[in-house]
TIBAFI-222287 format. One record per residue (C-alpha): residue in one letter; z, y, x. Coordinates in steps of 0.5 Angstrom, whole numbers, plus 2048, in hexadecimal, padded with zeros to 3 digits. Example, Ala and Ser with C-alpha at 12.3 -4.5 7.8 and 13.67 -1.06 7.14 Angstrom:
residues 2
A8107F7819;S80E7FE81B;
This chain:
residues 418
X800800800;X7FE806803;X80280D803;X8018127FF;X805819800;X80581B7F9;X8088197F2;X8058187EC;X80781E7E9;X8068237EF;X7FE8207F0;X7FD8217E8;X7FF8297E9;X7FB82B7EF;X7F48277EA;X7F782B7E6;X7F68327EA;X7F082E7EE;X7EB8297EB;X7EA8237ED;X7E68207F1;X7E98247F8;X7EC8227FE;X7F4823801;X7F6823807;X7FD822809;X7FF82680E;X807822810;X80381C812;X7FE820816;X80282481A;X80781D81C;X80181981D;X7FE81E822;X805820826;X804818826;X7FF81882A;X80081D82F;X80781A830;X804813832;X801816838;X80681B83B;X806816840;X7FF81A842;X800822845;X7FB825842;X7F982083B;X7F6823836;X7F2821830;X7EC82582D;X7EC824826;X7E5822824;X7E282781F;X7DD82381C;X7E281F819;X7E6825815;X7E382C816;X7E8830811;X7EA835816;X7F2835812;X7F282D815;X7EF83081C;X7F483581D;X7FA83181A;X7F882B820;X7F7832824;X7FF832824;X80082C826;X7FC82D82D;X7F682A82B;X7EF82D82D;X7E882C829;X7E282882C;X7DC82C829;X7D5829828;X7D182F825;X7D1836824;X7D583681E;X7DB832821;X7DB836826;X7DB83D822;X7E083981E;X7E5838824;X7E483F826;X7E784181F;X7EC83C820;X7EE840827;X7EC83982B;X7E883D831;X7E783B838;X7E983483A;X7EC833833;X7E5831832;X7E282A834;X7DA82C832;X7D6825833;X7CF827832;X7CB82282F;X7C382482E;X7C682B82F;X7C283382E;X7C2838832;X7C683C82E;X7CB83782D;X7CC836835;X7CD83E836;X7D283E831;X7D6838834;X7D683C83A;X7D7842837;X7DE83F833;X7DF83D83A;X7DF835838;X7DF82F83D;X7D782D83C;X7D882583B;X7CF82483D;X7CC81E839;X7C681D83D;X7C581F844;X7BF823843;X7C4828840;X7C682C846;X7C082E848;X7BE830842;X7C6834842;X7C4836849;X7BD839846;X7BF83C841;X7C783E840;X7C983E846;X7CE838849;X7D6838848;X7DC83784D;X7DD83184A;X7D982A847;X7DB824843;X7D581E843;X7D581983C;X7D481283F;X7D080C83B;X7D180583E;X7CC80283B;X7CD7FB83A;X7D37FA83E;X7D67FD838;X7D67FA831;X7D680082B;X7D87FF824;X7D480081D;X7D580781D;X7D380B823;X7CE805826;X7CD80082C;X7CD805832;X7C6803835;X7C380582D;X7C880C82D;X7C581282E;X7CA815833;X7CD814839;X7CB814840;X7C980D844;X7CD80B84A;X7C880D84F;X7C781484A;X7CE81584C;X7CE815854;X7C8819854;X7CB81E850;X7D181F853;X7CD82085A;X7C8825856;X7CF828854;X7D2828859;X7CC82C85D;X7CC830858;X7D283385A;X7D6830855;X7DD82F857;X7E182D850;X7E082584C;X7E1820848;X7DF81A845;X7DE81883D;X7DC81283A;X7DC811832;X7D980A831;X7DD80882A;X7DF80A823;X7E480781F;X7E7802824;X7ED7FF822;X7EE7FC829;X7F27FF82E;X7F07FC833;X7E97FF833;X7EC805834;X7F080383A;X7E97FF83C;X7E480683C;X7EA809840;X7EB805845;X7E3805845;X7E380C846;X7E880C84C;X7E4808850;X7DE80C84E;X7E2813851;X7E480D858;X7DD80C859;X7DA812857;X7DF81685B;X7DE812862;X7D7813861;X7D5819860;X7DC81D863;X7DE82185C;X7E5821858;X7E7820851;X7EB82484D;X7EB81F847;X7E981A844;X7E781983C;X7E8813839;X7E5815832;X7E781382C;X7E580E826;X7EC80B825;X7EC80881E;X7F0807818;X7F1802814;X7ED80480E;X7EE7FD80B;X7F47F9809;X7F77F580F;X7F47F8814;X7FA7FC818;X7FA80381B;X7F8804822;X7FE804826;X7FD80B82C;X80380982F;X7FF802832;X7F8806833;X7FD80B837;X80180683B;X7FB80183E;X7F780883F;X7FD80A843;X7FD803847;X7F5804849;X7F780B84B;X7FB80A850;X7F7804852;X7F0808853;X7F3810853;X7F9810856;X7F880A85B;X7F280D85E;X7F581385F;X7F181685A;X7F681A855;X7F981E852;X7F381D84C;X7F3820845;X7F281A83F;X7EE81E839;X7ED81A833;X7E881D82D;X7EC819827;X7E981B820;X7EA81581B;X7F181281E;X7F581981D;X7F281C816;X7EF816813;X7F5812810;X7F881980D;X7F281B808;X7F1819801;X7EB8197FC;X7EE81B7F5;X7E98197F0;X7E88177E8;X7E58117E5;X7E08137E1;X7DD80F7DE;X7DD8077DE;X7D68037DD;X7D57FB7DC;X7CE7F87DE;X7CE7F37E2;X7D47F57E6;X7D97FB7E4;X7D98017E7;X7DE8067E7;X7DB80E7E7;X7DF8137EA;X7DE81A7EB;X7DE81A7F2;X7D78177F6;X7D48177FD;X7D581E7FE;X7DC81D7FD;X7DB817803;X7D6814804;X7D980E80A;X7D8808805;X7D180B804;X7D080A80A;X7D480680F;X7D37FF80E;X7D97FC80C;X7DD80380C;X7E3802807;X7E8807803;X7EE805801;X7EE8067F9;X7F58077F5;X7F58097EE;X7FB80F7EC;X80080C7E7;X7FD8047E8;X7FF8037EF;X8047FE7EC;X7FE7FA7E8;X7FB7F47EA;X7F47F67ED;X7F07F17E9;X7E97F47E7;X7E37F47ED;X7E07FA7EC;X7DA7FF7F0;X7DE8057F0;X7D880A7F0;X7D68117F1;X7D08167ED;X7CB8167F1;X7C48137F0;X7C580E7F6;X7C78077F5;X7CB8087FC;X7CF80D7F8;X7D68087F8;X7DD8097FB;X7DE8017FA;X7DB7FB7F8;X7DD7F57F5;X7E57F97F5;X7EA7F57F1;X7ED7FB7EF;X7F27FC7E8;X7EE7FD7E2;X7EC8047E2;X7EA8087DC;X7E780F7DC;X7ED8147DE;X7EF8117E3;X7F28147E9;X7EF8107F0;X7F18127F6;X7EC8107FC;X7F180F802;X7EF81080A;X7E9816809;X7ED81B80E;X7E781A813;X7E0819812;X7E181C80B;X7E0822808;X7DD82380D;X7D681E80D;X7D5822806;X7CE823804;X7CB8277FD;X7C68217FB;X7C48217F3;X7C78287F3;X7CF8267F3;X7D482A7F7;X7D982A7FC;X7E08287FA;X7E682D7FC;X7EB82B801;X7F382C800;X7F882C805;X7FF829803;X80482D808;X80A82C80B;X80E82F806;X80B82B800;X8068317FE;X7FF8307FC;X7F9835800;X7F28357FF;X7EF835805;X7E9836803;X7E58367FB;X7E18327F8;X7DA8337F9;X7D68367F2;X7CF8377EF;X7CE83E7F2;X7D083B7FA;X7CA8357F8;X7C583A7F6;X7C78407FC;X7C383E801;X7BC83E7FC;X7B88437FA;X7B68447F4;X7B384C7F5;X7AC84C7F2;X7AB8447F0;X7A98467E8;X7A38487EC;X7A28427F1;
């Protein structure tokens, strides 16, 4: 039985103030989840995180992780403009360049970023057009010696990431170059509930930092380790334990770093899933209920509220049913949204308590790659998000879309004459 951190009657007020569907994030369960973190590595002078953008970039969750001694890793113009205006400037930002423009380089070195390069190409394009920074990260792709996962690919399919060989050569470049400060960047996995891949990508990168340090005569600032710690989305699946990842990277650590006289290293993760997920909540009503050849049970929410399930094989959200937790669940249902796609269902074949139109659904574990993955197919809008704050208040922290944002960016000046 998953948590849920309101009652009955304080989620039918705030439906009440707000309709459904909308998301709710519990900011209690956030802060402790990130204060976790950081205290499983405070064996490591300079650990930080950089929380993943990409996975909520609501600007209230970005400043709240702010406080707690996190940075931001930016991936586009817009995230980094976003972290601007969260006050995460210079090396508070992780930008890691993926087929990245011009502008969108200038700006990073603008914020004064660390430029974390996707492609060895970069640096003279960077060196062509912008200008060089005093310090530059290289994201690694080890290609088959790795296994990836369903979500982020094999790593000798993905598009990211330098080759080994890649590697040295543009580290020499750099080095050539002028270029006096590094680190070293791998993120080869999504939603890994192991904890001994990350202790593995680790240890893979500290022997990549003895190699490349010997061969081409550079030292490392850090090493970031990336992110894709999973949660257990599903029932019986258990929580990733930091406390194991921190201890056996620890271990290699001062058996590759330390041993080699290479420390003191920085340790950086981009975390995005692992802090926010579990503390997000779709809250939806059922609609309608169809029987053809199967039931489907039609809430108000769709893809453009979250669209994992639709397109992530095998993604799973736990499903409760506000005021039928005690029930039996004893009815398989195709829980479904309103769009014209089949794809369009949160469940498949889910033994849940018979449902019946009114019914208040909470969608658990949609904190990270939610709201954020939403989309205006068939016209549908974006939901609000609410943050439950520590005192037990509700925030709007932002609105629901309406029919005038869909139409704001068309023109329709003139068309009665087209």
């Amino acid at each position: 039985m998953l948590k849920f951190p309101l009652n009955k009657n304080k989620l039918e007020q705030i439906i009440k103030d707000y309709p459904t569907p909308f998301y709710l994030y519990d900011e209690t369960g956030i802060q402790e989840n990130a204060q976790k973190l950081n205290t499983s590595f405070t064996w490591n002078d300079g650990f930080k995180e950089y929380f993943a953008v990409k996975a909520n970039p609501n600007p209230y969750l970005l400043k709240l992780l702010k406080h707690q001694g996190f940075g931001m890793d930016c991936s586009s113009l817009a995230e980094l403009v976003l972290a601007e205006k969260c006050d995460v400037v210079g090396e508070e930002i992780m930008f890691s360049s993926n087929n990245t423009p011009v502008e969108e380089f200038a700006k990073a070195i603008e914020l004064g970023a660390i430029i974390n390069l996707d492609d060895i190409s970069h640096l003279d394009f960077l060196k062509q057009h912008i200008g060089l920074p005093e310090l530059i990260c290289f994201r690694y792709n080890p290609g088959s010696l790795r296994t990836g996962s369903s979500i982020i690919g094999h790593p000798e399919e993905a598009k990211f990431g330098f080759t080994r060989d890649q590697l040295f050569v543009g580290y020499h470049l750099a080095k050539n170059y002028g270029i006096k400060r590094f680190g070293i960047h791998a993120m080869i996995a999504s939603n890994e509930l192991d904890p001994n891949y990350f202790i593995e990508t680790a240890e893979m990168l500290f022997k990549l930092v003895e190699e490349i340090s010997l061969t081409v005569g550079i030292e490392f600032e850090f090493v970031n380790i990336g992110g894709g710690i999973g949660i257990p989305y599903r029932p019986g699946e258990k929580t990733v334990d930091l406390d194991i990842i921190s201890e056996g990277i620890k271990e290699k650590y001062k058996s590759h770093i330390e041993k080699n006289g290479l420390a003191p290293i920085k340790m950086y993760m981009e975390c995005g899933r692992v802090i926010t997920g579990p503390y997000g909540y779709l809250i939806s009503k059922v609609q309608h209920i169809k029987k053809t050849y199967k039931k489907f049970a039609g809430l108000d929410a769709c893809m453009t509220n979250l669209m994992r399930p639709g397109i992530y094989k095998d993604a799973y959200h736990h499903i409760s049913v506000l005021d039928k937790e005690d029930l039996t669940n004893n009815t398989l249902y195709d829980v479904t949204g309103s769009l014209c796609e089949n794809n369009d269902k949160f469940a498949i074949d889910r033994k849940l308590p018979q449902l019946d139109p009114g019914d208040i659904v909470i969608i658990h574990d949609v904190g990270a790659h939610g709201h954020t993955m939403g989309f205006n197919y068939n016209g549908k809008l974006r939901s609000a998000e609410l943050l439950l704050r520590e005192n037990g208040e509700i925030m709007e922290i932002r609105r629901a879309e309406t029919i005038d944002d869909y139409f704001a960016t068309l023109n329709f000046a003139g068309l009665d004459q087209f």
